[in-house]
BALOBA-1460 file (C-alpha; in Angstrom, 3 decimals):
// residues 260
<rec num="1" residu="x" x="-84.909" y="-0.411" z="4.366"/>
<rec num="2" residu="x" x="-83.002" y="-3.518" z="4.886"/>
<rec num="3" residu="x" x="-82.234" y="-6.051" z="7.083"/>
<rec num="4" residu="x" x="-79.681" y="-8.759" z="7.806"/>
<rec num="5" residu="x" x="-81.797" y="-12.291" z="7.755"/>
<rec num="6" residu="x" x="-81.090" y="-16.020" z="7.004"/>
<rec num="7" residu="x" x="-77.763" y="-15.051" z="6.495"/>
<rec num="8" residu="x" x="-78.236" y="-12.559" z="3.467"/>
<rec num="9" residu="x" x="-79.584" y="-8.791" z="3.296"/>
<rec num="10" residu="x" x="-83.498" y="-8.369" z="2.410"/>
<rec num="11" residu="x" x="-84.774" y="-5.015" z="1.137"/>
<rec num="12" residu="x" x="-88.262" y="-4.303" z="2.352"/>
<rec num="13" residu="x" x="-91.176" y="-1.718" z="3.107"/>
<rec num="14" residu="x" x="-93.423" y="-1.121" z="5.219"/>
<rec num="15" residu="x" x="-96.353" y="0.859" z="4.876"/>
<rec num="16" residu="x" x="-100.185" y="1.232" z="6.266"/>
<rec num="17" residu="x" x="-101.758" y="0.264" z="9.747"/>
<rec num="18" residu="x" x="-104.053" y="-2.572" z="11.005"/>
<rec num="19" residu="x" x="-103.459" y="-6.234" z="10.510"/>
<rec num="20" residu="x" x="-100.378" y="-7.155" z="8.712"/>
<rec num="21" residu="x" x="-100.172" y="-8.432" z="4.925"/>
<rec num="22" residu="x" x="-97.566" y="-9.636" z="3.210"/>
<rec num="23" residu="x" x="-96.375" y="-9.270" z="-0.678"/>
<rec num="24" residu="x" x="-94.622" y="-11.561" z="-3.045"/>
<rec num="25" residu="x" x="-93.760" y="-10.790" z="-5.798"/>
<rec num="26" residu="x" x="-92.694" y="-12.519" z="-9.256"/>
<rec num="27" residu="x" x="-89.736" y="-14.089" z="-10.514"/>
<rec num="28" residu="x" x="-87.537" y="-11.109" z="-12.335"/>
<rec num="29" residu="x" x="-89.089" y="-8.494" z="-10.473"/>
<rec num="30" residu="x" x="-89.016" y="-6.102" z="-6.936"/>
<rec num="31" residu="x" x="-91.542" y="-5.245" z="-4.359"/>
<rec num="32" residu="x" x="-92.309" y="-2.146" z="-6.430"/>
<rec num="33" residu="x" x="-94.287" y="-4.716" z="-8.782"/>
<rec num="34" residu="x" x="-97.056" y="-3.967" z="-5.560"/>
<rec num="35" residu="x" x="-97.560" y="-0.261" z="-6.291"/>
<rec num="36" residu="x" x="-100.811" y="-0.701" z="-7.971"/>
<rec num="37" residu="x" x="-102.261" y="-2.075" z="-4.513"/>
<rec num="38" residu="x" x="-100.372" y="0.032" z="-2.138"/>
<rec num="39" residu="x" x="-102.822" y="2.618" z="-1.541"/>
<rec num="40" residu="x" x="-105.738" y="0.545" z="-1.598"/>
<rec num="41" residu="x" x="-104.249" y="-1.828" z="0.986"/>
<rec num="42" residu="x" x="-102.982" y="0.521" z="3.082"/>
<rec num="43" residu="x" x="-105.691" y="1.801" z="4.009"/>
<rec num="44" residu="x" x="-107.171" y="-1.663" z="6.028"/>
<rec num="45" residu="x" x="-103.742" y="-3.026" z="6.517"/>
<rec num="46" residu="x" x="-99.978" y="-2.877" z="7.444"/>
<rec num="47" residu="x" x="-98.702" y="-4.006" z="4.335"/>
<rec num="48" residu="x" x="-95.029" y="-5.502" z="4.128"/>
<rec num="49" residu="x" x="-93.347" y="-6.067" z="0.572"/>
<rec num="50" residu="x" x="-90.160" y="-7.347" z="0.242"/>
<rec num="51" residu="x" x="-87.472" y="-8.420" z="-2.212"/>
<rec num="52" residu="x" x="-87.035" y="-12.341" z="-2.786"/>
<rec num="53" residu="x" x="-83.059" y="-13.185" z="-2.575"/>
<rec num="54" residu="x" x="-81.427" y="-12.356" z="-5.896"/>
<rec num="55" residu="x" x="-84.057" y="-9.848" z="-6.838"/>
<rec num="56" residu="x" x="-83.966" y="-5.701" z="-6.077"/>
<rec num="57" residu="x" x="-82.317" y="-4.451" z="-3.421"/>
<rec num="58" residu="x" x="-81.760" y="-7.865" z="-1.508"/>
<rec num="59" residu="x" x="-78.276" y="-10.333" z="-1.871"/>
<rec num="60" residu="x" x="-77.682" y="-12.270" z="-5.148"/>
<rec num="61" residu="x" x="-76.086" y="-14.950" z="-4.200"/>
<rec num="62" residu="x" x="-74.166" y="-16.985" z="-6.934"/>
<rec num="63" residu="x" x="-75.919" y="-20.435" z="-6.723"/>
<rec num="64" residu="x" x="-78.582" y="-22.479" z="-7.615"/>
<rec num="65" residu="x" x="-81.679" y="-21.619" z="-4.777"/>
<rec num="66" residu="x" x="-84.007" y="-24.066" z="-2.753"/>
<rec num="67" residu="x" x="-87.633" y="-23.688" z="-1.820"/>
<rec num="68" residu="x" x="-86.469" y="-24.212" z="1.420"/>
<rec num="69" residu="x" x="-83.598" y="-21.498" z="1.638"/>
<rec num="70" residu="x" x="-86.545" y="-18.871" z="-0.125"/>
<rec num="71" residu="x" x="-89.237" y="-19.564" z="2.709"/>
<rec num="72" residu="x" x="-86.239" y="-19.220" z="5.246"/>
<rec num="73" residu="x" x="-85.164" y="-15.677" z="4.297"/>
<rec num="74" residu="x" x="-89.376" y="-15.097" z="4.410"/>
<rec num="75" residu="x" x="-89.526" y="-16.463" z="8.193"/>
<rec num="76" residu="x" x="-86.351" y="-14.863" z="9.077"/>
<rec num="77" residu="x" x="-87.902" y="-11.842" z="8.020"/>
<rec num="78" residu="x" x="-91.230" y="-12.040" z="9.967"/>
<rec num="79" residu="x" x="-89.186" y="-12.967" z="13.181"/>
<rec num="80" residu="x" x="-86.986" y="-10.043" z="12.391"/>
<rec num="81" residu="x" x="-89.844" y="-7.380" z="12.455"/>
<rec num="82" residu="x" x="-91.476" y="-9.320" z="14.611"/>
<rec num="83" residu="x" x="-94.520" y="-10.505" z="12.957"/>
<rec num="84" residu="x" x="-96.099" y="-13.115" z="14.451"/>
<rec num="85" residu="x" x="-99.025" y="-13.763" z="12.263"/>
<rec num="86" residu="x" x="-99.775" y="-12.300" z="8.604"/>
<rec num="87" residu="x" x="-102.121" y="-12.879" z="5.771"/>
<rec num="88" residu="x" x="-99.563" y="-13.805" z="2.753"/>
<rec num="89" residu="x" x="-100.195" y="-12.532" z="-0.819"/>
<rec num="90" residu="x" x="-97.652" y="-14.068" z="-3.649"/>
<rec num="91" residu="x" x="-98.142" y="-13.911" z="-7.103"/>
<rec num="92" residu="x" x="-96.173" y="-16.448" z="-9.164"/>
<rec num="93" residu="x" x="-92.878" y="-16.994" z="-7.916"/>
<rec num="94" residu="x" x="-94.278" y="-15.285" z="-4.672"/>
<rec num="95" residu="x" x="-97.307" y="-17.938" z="-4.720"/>
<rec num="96" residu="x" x="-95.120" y="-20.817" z="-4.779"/>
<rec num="97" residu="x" x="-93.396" y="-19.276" z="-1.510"/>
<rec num="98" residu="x" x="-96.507" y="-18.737" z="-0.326"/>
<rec num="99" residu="x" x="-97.939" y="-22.501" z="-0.773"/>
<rec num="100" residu="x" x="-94.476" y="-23.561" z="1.226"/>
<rec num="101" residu="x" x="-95.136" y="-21.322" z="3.863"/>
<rec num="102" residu="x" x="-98.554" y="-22.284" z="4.331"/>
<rec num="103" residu="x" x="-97.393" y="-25.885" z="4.654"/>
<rec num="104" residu="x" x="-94.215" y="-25.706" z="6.719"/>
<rec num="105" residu="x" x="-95.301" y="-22.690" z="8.996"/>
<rec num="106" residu="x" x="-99.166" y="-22.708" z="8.511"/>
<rec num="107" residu="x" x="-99.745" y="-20.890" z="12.393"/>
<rec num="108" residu="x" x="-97.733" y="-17.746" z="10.966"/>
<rec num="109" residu="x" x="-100.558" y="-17.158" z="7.979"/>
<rec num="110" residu="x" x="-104.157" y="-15.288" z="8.993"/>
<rec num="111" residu="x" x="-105.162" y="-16.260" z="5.106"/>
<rec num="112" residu="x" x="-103.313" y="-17.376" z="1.877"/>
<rec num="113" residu="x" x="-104.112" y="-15.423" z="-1.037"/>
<rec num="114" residu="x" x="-102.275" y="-17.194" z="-4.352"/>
<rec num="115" residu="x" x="-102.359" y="-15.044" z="-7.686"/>
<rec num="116" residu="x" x="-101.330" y="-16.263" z="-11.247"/>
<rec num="117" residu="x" x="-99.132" y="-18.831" z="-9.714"/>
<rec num="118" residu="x" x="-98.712" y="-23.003" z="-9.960"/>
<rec num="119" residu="x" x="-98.152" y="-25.628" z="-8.034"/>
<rec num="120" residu="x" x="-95.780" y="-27.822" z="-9.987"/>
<rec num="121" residu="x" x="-93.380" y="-27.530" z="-12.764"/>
<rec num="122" residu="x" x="-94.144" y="-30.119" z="-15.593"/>
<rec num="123" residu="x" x="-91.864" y="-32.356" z="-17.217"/>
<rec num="124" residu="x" x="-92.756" y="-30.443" z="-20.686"/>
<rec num="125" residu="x" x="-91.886" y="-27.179" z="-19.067"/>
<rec num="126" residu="x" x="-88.366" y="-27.783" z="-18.124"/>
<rec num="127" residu="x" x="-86.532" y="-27.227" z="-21.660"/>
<rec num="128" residu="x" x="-87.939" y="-23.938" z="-21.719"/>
<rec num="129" residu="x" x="-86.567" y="-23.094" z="-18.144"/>
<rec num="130" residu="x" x="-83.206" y="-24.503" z="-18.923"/>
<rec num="131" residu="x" x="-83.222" y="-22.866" z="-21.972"/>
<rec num="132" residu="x" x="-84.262" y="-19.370" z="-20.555"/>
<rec num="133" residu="x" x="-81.752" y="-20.080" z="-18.145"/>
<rec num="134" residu="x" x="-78.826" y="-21.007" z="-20.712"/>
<rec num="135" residu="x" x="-79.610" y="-17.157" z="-22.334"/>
<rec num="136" residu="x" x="-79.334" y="-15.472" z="-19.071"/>
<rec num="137" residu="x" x="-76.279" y="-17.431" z="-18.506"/>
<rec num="138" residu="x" x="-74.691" y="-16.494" z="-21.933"/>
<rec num="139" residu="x" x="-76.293" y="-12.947" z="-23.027"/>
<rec num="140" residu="x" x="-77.824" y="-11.650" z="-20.134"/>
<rec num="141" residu="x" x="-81.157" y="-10.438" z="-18.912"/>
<rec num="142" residu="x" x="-81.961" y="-8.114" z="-21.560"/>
<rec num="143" residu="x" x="-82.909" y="-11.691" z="-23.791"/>
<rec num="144" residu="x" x="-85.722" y="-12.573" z="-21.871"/>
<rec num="145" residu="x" x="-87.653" y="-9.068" z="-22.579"/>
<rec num="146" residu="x" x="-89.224" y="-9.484" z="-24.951"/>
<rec num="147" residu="x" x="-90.849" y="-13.074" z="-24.891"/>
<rec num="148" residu="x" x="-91.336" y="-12.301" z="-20.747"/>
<rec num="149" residu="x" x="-93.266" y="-8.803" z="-21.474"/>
<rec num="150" residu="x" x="-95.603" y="-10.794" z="-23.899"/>
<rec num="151" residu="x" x="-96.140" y="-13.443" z="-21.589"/>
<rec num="152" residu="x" x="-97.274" y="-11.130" z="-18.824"/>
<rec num="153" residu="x" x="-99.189" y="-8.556" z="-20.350"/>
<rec num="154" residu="x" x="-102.291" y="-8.925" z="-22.862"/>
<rec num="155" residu="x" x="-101.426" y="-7.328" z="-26.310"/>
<rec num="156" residu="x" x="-104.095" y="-4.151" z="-26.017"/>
<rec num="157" residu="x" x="-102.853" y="-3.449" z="-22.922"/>
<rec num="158" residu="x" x="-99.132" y="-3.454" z="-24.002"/>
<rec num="159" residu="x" x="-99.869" y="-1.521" z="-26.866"/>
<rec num="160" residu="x" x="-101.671" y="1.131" z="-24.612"/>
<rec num="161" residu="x" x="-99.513" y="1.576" z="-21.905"/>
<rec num="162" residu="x" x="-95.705" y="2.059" z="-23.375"/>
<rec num="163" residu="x" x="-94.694" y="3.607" z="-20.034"/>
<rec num="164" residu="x" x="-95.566" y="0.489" z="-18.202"/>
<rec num="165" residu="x" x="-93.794" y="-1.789" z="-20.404"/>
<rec num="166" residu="x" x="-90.472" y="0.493" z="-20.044"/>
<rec num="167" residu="x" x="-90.997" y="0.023" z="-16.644"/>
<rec num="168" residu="x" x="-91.505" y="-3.488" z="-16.063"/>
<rec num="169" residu="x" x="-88.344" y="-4.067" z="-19.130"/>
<rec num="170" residu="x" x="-86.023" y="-2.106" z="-16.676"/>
<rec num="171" residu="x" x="-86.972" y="-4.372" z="-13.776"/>
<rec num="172" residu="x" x="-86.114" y="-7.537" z="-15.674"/>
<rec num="173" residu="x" x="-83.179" y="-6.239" z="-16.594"/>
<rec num="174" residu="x" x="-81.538" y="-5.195" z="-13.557"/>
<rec num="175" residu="x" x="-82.364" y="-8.347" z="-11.880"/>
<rec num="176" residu="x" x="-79.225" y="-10.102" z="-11.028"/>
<rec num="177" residu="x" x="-78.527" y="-12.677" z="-13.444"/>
<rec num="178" residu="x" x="-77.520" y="-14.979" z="-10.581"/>
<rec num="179" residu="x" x="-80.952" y="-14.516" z="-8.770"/>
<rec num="180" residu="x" x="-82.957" y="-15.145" z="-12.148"/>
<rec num="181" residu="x" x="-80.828" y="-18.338" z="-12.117"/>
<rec num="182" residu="x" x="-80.614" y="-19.211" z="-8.526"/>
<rec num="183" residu="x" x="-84.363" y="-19.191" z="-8.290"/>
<rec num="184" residu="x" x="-84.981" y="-20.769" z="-12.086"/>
<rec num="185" residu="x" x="-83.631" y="-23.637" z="-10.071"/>
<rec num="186" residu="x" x="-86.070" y="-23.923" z="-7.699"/>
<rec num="187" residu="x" x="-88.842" y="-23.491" z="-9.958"/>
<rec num="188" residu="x" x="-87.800" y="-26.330" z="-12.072"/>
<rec num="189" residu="x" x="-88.649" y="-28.647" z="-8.881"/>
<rec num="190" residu="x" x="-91.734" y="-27.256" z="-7.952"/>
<rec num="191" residu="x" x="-93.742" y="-30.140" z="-6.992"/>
<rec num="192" residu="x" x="-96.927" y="-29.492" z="-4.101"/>
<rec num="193" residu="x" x="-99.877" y="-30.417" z="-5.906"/>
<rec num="194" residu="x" x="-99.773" y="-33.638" z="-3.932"/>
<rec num="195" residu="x" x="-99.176" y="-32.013" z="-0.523"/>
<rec num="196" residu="x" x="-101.712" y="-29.113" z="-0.981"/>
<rec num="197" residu="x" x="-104.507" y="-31.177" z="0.931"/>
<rec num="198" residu="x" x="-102.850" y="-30.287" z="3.981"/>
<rec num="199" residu="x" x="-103.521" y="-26.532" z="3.859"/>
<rec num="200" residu="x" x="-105.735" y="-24.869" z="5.885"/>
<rec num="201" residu="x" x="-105.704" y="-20.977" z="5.717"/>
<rec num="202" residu="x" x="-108.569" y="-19.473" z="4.196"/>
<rec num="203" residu="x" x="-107.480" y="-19.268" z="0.156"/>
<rec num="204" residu="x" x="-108.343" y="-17.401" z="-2.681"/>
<rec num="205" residu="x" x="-107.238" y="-17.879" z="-5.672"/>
<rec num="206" residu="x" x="-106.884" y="-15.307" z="-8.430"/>
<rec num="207" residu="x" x="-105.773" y="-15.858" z="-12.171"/>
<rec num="208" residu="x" x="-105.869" y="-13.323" z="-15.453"/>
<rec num="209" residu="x" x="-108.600" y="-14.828" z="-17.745"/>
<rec num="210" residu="x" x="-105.513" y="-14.734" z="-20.974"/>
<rec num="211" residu="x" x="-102.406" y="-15.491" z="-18.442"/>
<rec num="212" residu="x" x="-100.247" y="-18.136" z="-20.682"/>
<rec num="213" residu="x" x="-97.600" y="-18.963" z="-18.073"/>
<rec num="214" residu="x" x="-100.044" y="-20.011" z="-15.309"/>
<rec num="215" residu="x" x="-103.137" y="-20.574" z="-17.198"/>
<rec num="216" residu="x" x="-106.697" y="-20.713" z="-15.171"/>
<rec num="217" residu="x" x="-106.263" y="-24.456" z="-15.584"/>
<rec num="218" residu="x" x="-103.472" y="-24.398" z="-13.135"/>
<rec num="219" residu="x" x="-105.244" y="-22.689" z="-10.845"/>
<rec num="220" residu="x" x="-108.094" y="-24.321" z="-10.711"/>
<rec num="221" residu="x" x="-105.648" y="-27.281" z="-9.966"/>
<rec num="222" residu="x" x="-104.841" y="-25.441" z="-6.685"/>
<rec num="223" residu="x" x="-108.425" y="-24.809" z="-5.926"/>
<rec num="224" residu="x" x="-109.517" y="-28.567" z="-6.187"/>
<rec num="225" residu="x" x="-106.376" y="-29.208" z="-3.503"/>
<rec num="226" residu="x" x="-107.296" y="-27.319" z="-1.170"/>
<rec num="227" residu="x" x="-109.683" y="-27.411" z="1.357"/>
<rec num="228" residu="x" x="-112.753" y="-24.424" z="1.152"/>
<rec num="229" residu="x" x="-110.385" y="-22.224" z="-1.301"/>
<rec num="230" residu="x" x="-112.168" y="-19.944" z="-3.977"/>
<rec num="231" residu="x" x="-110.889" y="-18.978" z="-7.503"/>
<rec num="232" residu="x" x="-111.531" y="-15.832" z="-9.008"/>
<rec num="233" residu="x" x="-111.029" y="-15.272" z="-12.815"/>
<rec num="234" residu="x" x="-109.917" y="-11.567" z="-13.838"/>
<rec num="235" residu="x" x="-110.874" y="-10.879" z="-17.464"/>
<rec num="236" residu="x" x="-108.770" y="-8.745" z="-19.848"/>
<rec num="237" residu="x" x="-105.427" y="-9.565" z="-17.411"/>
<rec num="238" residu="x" x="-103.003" y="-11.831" z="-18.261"/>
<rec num="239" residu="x" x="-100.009" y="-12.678" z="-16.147"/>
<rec num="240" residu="x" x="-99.519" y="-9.603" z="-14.006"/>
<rec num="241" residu="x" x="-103.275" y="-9.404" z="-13.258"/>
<rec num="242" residu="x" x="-102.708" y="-6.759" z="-10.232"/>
<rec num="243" residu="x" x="-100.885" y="-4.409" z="-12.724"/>
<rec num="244" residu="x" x="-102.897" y="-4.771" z="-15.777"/>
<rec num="245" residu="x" x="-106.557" y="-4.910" z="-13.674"/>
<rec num="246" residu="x" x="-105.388" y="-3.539" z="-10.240"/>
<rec num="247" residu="x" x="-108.859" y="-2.255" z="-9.456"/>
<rec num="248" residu="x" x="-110.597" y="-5.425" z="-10.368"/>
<rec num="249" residu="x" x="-107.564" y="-7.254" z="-8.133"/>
<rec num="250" residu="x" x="-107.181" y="-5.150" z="-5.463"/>
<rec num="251" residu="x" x="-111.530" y="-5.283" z="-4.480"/>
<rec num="252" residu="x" x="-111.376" y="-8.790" z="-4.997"/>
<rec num="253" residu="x" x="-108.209" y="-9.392" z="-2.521"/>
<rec num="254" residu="x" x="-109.906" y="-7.049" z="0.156"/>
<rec num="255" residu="x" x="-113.535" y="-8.514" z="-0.163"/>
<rec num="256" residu="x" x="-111.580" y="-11.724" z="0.896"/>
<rec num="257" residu="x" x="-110.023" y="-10.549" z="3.279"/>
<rec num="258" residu="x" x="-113.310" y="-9.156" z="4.890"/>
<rec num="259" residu="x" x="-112.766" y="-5.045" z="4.198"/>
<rec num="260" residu="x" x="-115.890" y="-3.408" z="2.414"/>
């Protein structure tokens, strides 16, 4: 399905009853990054995924993109559907949107549940994003495969699961090289670790034991910030840790979130 919102269209699903919950997902991805949990959340929950702007089935504008502008379109979709409140699951690019959210509409979020994600963007990391950035811009998405697949996925687990990685390649491909871009912008000023005092939904925390791009370090980082949140370590899962240990994700997001 898809709506018009914040001036662009957003693909989305819905699925599930109860309570609602909200997915993220990752830079260079779609909502169907969520399948792994689908089942097991629908059953406590009515669980909304959508697709960020310049990812999937929502608008690509040409452009470099704002956390602002990205936790508009997330509002505008709420207030479409007409969700009021929702517990708010991001993982990486998602997480960041999620840590915005939780500080610029914090009564909208039941709970904030942050997974493989950061809250800043060091100095030291910025070559590499304008360099990713300058091969999108000149060769296309199909560059980043690769050096992205073996960044998010442990090497047994690539090795065993070919189908997976197929899967996962065609996804970064057929993003929009203008959304990989637009939001590569924003995540070269990502900047809350000062402001994440100032949170106050229940948090967990969850990180793959091997993820690289967002290592446990970082998360920890976002733990110490703020207030009463929890961190949970996944072993054998590196940056997609709800594809490559769903089970081990998925009871660890619903024992948080109070479902036994």
């Amino acid at each position: 399905m898809k709506i018009h919102a914040n001036g662009i269209d957003i693909r989305y699903e819905v699925a599930g009853s109860g309570p609602w919950l909200t997915l993220s997902h990752s830079l260079a991805s779609d909502l169907s990054m969520w399948e792994p949990q689908l089942e097991a959340f629908c059953r406590h929950f009515t669980v909304l995924r959508y697709d960020t702007r310049g990812h999937g089935g929502s608008s690509a504008p040409e452009g470099p993109y704002t956390w602002s502008v990205l936790c508009e379109d997330a509002l505008a979709l709420l207030d479409a559907l007409k969700i009021e409140r929702t517990h708010f699951l991001g993982l990486s690019m998602g997480g960041m949107i999620a840590q915005h959210l939780a500080l610029r509409a914090p009564q909208r979020l039941a709970s904030l549940i942050l997974a493989d994600t950061s809250s800043r963007t060091s100095a030291a990391a910025l070559p590499v994003w304008q360099e990713r950035l300058r091969l999108v811009r000149e060769t296309g998405m199909a560059a980043l495969v690769a050096s992205t697949l073996e960044r998010w996925f442990t090497p047994p687990y690539r090795a065993a699961h070919p189908e997976v990685m197929a899967r996962i390649a065609a996804l970064i491909v057929n993003t929009p090289a203008a959304g990989y871009i637009g939001c590569g912008h924003a995540l070269q000023t990502l900047d809350l670790s000062e402001r994440l005092s100032a949170v106050r939904a229940p948090t967990l925390v969850l990180v793959g034991a091997q993820d690289e791009g967002t290592p446990p370090a970082l998360a920890r980082d976002i733990v110490a910030a703020i207030p009463g949140a929890r961190l949970e370590v996944i072993d054998q899962a590196a940056h997609l840790a709800n594809m490559e240990q769903a089970e081990r994700f998925n009871q660890l997001v619903l024992q948080f979130l109070g479902c036994r």
